[in-house]
N, C-alpha and C positions, 0 to 999 in steps of 0.2 A: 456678475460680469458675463457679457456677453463670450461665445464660447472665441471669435475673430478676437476681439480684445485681448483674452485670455493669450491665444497664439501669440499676439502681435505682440505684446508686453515680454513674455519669456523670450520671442526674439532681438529683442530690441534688450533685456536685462537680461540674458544668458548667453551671447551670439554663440560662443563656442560650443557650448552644448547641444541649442536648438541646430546648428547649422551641419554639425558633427550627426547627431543622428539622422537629419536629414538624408545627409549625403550615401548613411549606410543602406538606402533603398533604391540604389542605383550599381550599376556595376563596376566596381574599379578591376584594371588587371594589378595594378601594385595599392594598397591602400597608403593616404597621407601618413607624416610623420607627425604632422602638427596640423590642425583644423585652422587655426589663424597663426601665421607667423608674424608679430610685430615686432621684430628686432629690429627692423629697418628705417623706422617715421620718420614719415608721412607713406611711406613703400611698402602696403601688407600685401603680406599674399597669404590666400585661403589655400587648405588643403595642402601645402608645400609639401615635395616630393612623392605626391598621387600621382598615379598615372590611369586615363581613363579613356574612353573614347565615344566622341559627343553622340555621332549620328549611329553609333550601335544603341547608346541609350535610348533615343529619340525614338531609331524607327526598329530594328532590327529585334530586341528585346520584345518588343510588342509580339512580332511574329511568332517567334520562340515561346510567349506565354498563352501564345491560344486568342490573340487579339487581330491575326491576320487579315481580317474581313471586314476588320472596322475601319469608318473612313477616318483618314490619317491629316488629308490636307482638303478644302475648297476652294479651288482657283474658281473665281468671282469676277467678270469684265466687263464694268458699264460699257466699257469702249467697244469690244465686240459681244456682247449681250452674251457674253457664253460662261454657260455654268458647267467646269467639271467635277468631277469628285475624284479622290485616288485612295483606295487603302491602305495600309500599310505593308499591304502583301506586295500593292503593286509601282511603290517606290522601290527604282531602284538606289540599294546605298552597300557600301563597305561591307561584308560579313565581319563578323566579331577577328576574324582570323587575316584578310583583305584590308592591303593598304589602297586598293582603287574601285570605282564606283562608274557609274553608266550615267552619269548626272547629265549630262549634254543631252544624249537621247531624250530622257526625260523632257529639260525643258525644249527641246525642238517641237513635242506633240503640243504643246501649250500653244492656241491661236494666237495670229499677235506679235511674236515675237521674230525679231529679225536676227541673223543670223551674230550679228555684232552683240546683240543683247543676250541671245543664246549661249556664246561663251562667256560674256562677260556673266551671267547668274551660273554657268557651270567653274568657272575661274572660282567665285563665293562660295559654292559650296565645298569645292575640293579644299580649299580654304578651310573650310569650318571642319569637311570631313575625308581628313587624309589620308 
């Protein structure tokens, strides 16, 4: 058995296990009480009473492990032919300790974007990273 197979079967016939260790390679500030909770069916929730935080995993952590310099994201624009790059140093997001982030700025350097669309993908991310 191929070694993807192999993964894919123990997560598909193990969830809790494969999904449980998984998650231990990420940063939680509280760790779950339960990996799946399904007291609820049809209503599970993963990880119940974890508390984590997405865009320190994402980008912040990167930094902190010595990956600062690598690129993080490709904005790609047929529409204005323009190819940026950003690394993870030079997103700004959250510190691990910081509930706000500079996301606006950010996407304003992005060509292209008008000022409604500006908020509206910095609204998304404060969204995602509170």
């Amino acid at each position: 058995m191929g070694r993807y197979k192999e993964i894919f079967t123990k997560s598909i016939e193990e969830p809790e296990a494969f999904w449980g260790k998984a998650a231990e390679s990420i940063d939680w500030y509280k760790k779950w009480d339960k990996v799946l909770d399904d007291t609820n069916p049809p209503f599970y929730s993963w990880f119940a009473g974890g508390e984590m935080n997405t865009c320190y995993n994402a980008v912040d952590r990167h930094v902190e492990g010595g990956r600062a310099d690598q690129v993080a994201i490709i904005y790609d624009s047929p529409v204005t032919n323009t190819i940026q790059k950003f690394t993870y140093r030079e997103l700004p997001t959250p510190s691990k300790n910081s509930p706000t982030g500079n996301s606006l700025t950010w996407w304003q350097t992005l060509p292209g974007y008008s000022k409604v669309r500006v908020l509206k993908k910095a609204t998304q991310l404060s969204s995602i990273c509170p």
